[in-house]
C-alpha positions in Angstrom: -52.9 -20.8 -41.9 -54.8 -17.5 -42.5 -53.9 -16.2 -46.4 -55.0 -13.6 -48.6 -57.7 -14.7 -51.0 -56.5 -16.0 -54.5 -57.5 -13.8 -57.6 -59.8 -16.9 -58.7 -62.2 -17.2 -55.1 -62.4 -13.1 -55.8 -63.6 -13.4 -59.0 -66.3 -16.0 -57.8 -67.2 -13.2 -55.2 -67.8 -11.4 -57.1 -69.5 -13.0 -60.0 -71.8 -14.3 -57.2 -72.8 -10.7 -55.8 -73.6 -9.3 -59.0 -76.4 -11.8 -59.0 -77.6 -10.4 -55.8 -80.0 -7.0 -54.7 -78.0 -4.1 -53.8 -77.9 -4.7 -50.1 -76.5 -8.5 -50.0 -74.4 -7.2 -53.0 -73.3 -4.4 -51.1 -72.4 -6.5 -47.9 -70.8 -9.5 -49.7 -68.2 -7.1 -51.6 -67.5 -5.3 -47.9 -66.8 -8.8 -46.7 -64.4 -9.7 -49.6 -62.7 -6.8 -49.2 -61.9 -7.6 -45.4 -61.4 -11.4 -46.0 -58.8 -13.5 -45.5 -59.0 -17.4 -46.1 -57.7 -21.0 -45.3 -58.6 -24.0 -46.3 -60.4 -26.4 -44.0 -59.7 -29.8 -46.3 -56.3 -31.0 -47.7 -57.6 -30.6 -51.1 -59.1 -27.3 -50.5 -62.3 -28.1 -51.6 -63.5 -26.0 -48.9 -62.1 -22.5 -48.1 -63.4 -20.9 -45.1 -63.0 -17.1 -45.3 -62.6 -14.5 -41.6 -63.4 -11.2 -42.1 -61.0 -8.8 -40.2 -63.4 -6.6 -37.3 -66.4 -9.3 -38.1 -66.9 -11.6 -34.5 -69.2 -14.2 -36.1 -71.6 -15.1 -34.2 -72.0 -19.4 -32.5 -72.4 -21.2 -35.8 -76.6 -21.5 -36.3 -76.1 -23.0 -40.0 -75.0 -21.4 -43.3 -76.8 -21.1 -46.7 -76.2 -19.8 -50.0 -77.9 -17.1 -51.8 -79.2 -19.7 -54.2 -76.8 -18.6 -57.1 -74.1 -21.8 -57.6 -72.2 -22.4 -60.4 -69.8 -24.5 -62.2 -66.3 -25.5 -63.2 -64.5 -28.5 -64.4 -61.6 -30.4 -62.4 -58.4 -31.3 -64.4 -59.5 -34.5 -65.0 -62.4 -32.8 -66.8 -64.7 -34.0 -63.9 -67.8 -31.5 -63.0 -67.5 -29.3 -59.9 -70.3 -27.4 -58.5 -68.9 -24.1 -56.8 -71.4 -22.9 -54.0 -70.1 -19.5 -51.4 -72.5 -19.8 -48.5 -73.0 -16.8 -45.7 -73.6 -17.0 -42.2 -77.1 -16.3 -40.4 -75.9 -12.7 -40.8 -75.3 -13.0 -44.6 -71.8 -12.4 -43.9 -69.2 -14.3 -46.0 -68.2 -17.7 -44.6 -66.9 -20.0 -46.8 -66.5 -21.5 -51.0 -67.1 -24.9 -51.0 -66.3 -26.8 -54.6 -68.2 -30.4 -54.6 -66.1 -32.5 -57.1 -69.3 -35.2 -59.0 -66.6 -38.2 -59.3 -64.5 -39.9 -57.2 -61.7 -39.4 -55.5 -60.4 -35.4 -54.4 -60.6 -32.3 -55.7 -57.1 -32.6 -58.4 -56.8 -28.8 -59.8 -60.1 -26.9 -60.8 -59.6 -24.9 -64.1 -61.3 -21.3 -63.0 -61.1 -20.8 -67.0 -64.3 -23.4 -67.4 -66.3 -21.4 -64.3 -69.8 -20.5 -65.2 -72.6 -19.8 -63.2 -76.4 -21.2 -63.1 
């Protein structure tokens, strides 16, 4: 179910796009401000984002901008924290990547750093 984007996945956004040149800056905080989100795992360890007036183009792969970061699980395990774009650079979805077993518990946004 489509929601509105939690305060936390915003400030990644944005922490992400100040990292960027103007232009994918520029686009990426266009996109969060049209976004909406659901998760697409139980543990929503992957958040895919639509963007209202945006028809995405037939999925021809994702990347990031090469800016990732960090954040630890409640458990204290690592999680890497990686927003990847669409072949248009257009926002597509936050993906958290929990280094331990089992799934993602309840990631404390307090411990998120980038790298």
């Amino acid at each position: 179910m489509m929601r509105a984007l939690t305060q936390e996945e915003q400030n990644v956004i944005r922490a992400i796009a100040e990292k960027l040149s103007p232009d994918n800056q520029r686009q990426l905080l266009a996109d969060l401000e049209l976004a909406t989100a659901y998760p697409a795992l139980p543990d929503n360890s992957i958040i895919k984002f639509s963007i209202a007036g945006y028809d995405r183009p037939s999925y021809d792969g994702q990347h990031s901008f090469g800016v990732e970061g960090e954040l630890l699980d409640r458990d204290g395990t690592r999680v890497g924290v990686i927003l990847f774009v669409d072949q248009n650079d257009r926002l597509l979805e936050l993906e958290l990547i929990r280094w331990g077993d089992g799934d993602l518990i309840n990631p404390n946004w307090e411990t998120f750093k980038l790298y």
